[in-house]
N, C-alpha and C positions, 0 to 999 in steps of 0.2 A: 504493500500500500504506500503510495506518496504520500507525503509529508508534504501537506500547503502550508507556505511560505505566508504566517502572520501578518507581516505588513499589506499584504497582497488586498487589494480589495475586495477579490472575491470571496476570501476568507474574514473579514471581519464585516464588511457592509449588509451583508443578510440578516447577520445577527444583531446589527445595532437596529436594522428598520425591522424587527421584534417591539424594540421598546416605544415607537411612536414618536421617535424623538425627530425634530423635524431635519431634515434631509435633502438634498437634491434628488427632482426624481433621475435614476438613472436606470439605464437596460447596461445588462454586463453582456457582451459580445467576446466565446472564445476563439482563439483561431483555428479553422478549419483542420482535424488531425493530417500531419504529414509537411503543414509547411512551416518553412524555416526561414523566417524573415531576414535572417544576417544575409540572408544570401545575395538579399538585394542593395546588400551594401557594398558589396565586395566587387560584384561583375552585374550588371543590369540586363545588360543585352548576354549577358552566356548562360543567362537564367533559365532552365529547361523551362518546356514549355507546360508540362504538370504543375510546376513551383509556379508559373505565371495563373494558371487555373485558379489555384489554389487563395491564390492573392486576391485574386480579384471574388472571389468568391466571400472572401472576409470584408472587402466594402463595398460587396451587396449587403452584407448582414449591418455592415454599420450605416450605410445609405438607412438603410428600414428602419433601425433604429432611431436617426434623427430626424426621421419623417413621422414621427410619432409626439415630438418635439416642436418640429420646423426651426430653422433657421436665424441667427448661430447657434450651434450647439458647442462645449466643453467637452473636450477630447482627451482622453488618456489612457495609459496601460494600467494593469492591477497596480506598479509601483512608481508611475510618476507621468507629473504631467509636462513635465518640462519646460513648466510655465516660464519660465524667463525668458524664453524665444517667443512667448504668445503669441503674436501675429501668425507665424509658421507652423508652430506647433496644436498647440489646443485651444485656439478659438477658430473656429470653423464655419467659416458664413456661407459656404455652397458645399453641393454634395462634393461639382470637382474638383476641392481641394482634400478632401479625404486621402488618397493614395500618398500629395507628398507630403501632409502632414505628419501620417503614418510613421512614414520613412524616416521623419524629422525626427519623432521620439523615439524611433530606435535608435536613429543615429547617435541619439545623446543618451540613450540607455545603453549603448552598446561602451561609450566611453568614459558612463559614472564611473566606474569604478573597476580593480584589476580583470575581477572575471564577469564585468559588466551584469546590468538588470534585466530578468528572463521582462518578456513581452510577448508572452502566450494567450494576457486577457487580457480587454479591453473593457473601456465603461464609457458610454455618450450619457454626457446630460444635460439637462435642460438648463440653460442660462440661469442664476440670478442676477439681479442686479443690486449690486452694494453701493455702501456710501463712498463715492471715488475723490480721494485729495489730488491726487494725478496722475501722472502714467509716466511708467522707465519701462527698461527693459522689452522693446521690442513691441509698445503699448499695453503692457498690462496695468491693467488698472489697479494701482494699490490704495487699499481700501482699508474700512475697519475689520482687523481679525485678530483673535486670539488665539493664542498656544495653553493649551491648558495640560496640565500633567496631574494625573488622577492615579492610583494605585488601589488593587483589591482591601477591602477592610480597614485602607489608611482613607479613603476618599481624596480631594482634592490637596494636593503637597506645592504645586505654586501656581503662578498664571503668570504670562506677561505677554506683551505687543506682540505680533507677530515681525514686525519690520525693524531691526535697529537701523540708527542712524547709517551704522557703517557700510550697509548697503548698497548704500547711493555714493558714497561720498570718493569711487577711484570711476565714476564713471563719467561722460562727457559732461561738461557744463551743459551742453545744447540738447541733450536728450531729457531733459525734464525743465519745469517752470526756476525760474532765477531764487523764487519764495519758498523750494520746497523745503525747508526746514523749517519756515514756519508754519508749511499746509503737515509737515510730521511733528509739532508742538501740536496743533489744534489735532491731530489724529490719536496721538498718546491722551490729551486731556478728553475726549469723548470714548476712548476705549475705557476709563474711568468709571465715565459716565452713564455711560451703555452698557456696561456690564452687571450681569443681573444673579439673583441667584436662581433663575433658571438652570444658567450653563453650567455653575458648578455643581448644581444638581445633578444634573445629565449627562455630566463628565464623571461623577461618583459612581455613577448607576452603570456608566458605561464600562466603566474597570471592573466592577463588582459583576456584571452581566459575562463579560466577555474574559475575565481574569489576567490576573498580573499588573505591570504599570507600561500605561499606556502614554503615549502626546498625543492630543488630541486637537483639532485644530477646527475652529470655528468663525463663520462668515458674515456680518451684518447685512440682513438682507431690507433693503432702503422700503419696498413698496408694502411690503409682508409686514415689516418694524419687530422683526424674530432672527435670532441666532440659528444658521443652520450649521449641523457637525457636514464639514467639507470632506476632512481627512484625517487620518488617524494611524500611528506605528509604533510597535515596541519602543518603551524607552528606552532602553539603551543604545537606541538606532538612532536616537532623534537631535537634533541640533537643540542647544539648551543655549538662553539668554546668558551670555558671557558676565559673569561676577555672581550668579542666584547661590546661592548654601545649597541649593542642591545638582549645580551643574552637574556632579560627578557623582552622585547618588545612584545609579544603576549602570555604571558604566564600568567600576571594578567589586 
């Protein structure tokens, strides 16, 4: 028997949407058995022509998917969405960009890391729309989110921004607004403010449901005025707000 891979969305997101907790609607899309997507990274055109079947077979299934949706849908694999490329990668405004988006997340799953992120499943979903201070990184709209780290029995052990400043600050002047450290002051001061004790409710409920310690990651959704849990991985996997007392708390 395999062993699904925790972080994986298709392993944790069935069992969070048990608890009614609110959500992005998404359909999980797996890939068709037999293909092998590196392969299209490697040679495109010496790609057999099974492996081309194969491919395209997988964005019919995500075509259907975000036709259930409509258009832009959020695009990603069970382990990333590679949102810092957004425009190319997982925001998706027509069907024909589906194929090189695709390709886009594996490309950068293939080079997270030494033995790169499998990209077996997929999940389309349905747009929210947050409260946006402005856009880096290829237009993504950074918004209000939190990281929350919740653990079984312990409940909620911290919260903080999803965004530090350090983010922003080795990249173009000309890729974001001149004020944006004062639009990330007024984003930190309403992350404050908007935060409720819904989410760490629901981040408690969520380690305790699903077990162990979790990061758990949530999205202000502007027209709804509700926290949706976006994303969520082991915490020992998870990038932790540099200086917290618990940066290192499940990491040795």
């Amino acid at each position: 028997m395999i062993k699904m891979d925790r972080n994986c969305l298709s392993y944790w997101f069935p069992k969070v949407a048990e608890l009614k907790i609110p959500v992005p609607k998404t359909v999980i899309v797996h890939n068709p058995p037999g293909l092998e997507l590196i392969e299209f990274l490697e040679d495109f055109k010496g790609v057999s022509t099974k492996a081309k079947l194969l491919f395209r077979q997988l964005i019919l299934d995500l075509e259907k998917a975000a036709d259930m949706f409509g258009y832009p849908v959020f695009l990603r694999s069970g382990l990333t969405s590679a949102k810092h490329g957004f425009a190319k990668t997982c925001h998706v405004r027509k069907a024909s960009e589906l194929p090189k988006h695709v390709l886009e997340i594996v490309l950068f799953s293939h080079m997270a890391s030494f033995l790169g992120l499998a990209t077996d499943v997929w999940a389309v979903r349905k747009m929210l729309h947050p409260r946006v201070y402005f856009q880096a990184f290829n237009g993504l709209p950074i918004s209000l989110e939190v990281r929350v780290f919740a653990e079984e029995n312990k409940g909620v052990v911290c919260h903080h921004p999803y965004w530090p400043v350090e983010a922003f600050e080795k990249l173009p002047a000309d890729s974001f607004p001149d004020d944006w450290k004062e639009r990330i002051g007024r984003l930190y001061y309403n992350y404050e403010t908007y935060l409720t004790k819904e989410v760490m409710g629901n981040s408690a409920k969520i380690a305790n449901w699903i077990g162990g310690a979790w990061s758990i990651d949530w999205l202000w959704d502007q027209p709804s005025g509700h926290w949706f849990m976006i994303d969520m991985a082991v915490a020992k996997d998870s990038w932790h707000w540099p200086g917290c007392e618990h940066e290192h708390r499940w990491r040795y």
